[in-house]
C-alpha positions as CSV (number, residue, x, y, z in Angstrom):
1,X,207.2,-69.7,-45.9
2,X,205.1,-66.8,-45.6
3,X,207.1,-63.7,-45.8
4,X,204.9,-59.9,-46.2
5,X,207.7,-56.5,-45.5
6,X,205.1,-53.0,-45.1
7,X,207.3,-50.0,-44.6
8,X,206.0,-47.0,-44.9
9,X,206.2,-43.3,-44.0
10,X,203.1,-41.4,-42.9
11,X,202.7,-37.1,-43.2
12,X,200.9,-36.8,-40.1
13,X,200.1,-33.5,-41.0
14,X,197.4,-35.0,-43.8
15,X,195.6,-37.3,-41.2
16,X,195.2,-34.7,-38.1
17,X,194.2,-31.5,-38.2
18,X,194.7,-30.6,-34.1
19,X,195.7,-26.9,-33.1
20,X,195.7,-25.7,-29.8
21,X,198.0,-26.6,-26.5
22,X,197.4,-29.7,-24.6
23,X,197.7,-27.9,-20.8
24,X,200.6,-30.3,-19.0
25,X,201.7,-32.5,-22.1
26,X,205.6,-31.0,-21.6
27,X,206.4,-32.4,-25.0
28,X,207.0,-31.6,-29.0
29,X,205.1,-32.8,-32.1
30,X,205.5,-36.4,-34.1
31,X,207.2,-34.8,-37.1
32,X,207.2,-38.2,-38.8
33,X,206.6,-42.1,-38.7
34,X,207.8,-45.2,-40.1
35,X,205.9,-48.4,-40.0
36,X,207.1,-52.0,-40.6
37,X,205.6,-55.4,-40.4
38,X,207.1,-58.5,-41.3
39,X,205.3,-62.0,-41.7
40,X,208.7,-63.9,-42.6
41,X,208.9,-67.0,-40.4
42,X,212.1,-68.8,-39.4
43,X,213.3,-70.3,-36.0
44,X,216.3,-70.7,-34.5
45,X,217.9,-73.3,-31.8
46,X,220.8,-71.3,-30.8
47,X,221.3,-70.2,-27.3
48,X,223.5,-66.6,-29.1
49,X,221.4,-64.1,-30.5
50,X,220.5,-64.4,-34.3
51,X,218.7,-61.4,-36.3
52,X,215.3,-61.1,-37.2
53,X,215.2,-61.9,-41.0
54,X,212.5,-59.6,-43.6
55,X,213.2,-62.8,-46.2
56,X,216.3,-65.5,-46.0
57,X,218.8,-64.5,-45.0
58,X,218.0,-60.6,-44.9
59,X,218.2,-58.5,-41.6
60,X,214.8,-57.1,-40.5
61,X,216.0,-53.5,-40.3
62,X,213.6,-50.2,-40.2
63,X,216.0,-46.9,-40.2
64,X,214.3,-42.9,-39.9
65,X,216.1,-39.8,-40.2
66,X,215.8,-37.7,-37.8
67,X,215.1,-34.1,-39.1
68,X,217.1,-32.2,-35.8
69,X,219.8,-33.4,-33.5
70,X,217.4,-32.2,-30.9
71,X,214.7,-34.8,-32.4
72,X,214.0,-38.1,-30.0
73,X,212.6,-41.4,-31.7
74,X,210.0,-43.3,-30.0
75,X,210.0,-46.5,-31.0
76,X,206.9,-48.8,-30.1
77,X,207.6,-52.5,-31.1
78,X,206.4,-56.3,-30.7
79,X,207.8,-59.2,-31.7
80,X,205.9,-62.8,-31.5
81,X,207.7,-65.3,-30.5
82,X,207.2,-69.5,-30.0
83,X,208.7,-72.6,-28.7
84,X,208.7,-75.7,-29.3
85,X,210.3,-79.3,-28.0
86,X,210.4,-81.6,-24.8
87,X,212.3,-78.7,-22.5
88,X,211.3,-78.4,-18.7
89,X,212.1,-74.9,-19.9
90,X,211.0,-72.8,-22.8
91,X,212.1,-69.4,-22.6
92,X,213.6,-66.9,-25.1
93,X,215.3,-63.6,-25.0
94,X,214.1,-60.9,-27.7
95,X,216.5,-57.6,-27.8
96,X,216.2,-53.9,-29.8
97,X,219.2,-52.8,-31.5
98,X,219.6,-49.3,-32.8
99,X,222.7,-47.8,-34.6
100,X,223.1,-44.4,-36.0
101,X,224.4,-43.8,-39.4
102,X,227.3,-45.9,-40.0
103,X,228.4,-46.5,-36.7
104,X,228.2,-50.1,-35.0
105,X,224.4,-51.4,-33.1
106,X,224.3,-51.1,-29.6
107,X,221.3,-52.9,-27.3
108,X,218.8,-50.3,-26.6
109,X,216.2,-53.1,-24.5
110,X,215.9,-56.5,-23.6
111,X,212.7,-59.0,-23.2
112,X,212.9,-62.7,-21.9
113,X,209.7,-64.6,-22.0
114,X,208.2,-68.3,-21.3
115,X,206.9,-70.8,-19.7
116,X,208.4,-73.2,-17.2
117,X,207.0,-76.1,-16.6
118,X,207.2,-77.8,-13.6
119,X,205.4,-81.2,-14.5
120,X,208.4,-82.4,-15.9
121,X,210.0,-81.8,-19.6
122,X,207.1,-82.2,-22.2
123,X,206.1,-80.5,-25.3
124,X,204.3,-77.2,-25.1
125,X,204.0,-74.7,-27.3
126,X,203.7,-71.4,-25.5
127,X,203.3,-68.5,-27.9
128,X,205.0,-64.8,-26.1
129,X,204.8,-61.8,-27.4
130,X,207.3,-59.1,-26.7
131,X,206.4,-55.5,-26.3
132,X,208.7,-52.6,-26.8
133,X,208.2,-49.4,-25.8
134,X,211.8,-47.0,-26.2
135,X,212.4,-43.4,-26.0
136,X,215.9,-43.3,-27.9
137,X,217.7,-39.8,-28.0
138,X,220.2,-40.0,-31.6
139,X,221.5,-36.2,-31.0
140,X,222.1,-36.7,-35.1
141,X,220.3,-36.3,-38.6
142,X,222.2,-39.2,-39.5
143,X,219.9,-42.4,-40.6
144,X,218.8,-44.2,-37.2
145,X,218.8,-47.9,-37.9
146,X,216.7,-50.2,-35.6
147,X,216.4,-54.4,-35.8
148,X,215.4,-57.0,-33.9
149,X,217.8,-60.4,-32.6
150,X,216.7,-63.6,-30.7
151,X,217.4,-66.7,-29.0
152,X,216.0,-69.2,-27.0
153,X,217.2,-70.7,-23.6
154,X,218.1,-74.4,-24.7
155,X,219.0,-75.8,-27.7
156,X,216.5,-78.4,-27.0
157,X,214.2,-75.5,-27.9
158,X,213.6,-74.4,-31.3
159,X,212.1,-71.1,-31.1
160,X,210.0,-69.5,-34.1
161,X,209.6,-65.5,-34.9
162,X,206.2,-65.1,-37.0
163,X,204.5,-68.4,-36.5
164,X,201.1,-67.7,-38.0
165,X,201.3,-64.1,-36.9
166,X,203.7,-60.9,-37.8
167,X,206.0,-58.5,-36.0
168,X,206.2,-55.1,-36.6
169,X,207.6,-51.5,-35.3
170,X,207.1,-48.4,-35.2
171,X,209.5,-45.1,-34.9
172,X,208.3,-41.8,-34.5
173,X,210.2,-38.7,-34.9
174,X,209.2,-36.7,-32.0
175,X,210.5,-32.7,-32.1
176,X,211.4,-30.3,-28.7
């Protein structure tokens, strides 16, 4: 198994230098960002969702602190997705969870992807990737904790995150 975790945080003060008002743009500055990608591939039969692991048995989680309660995160995210097995349908349901400090995760967005196939149940292989693109509002400087959980449609369907490829997310801090 090929497993590869890149977190990091970016001043994006250092990398632009832009001054000035953008005539229309109604919004704040990116006051920081957090990058992950993980490589780690592992698959799943289950119909329930199960979390996107960083290594065995560890939860994929990326978390930012927002620096105001007025602060939004933008998370932009994609996870790549495949199925396998003799199913007339191979489909599979990625959601976003976010939770803020210590406080339980709630759904923030769903994606369900695939391929039916109406020649009859044979084995493909359809590779999905699902986009994310979330505006979340925290109202807290508390840690904002975000992961990943998927399933697939049948158990006759084994579905794989990371085959040959990586996931990752992004969360920017975004200021009023």
């Amino acid at each position: 198994m090929i497993t590869k975790i890149q977190s990091e945080a970016v001043n994006l003060a250092d990398d632009f230098a832009f001054t000035g008002n953008v005539t229309g743009a109604g919004g704040g500055k990116v006051l920081q960002v957090i990058n992950s990608i993980n490589t780690y591939q592992h698959s799943t039969t289950s119909t329930s969702l199960i979390d996107a692991e960083s290594s065995s048995g560890v939860v994929w989680e990326t978390a930012i602190t927002p620096s105001s309660t007025s602060s939004k995160i933008l998370i932009i995210g994609n996870v790549q997705l495949m199925g396998t097995g003799n199913a007339l349908e191979q489909r599979n349901s990625t959601n976003l969870y976010g939770k803020i400090g210590a406080g339980a995760y709630s759904s923030l967005a769903v994606q369900m992807m695939g391929n039916y196939n109406g020649g009859g149940a044979t084995s493909i292989q359809p590779n999905s990737v699902s986009g994310f693109n979330v505006l979340h509002s925290p109202s807290s400087t508390s840690a904002c904790t975000y992961k990943f959980m998927f399933k697939t449609s049948s158990a006759s369907v084994t579905t794989y995150i990371n085959h040959n490829s990586h996931s990752m997310i992004t969360l920017m801090e975004v200021g009023a």
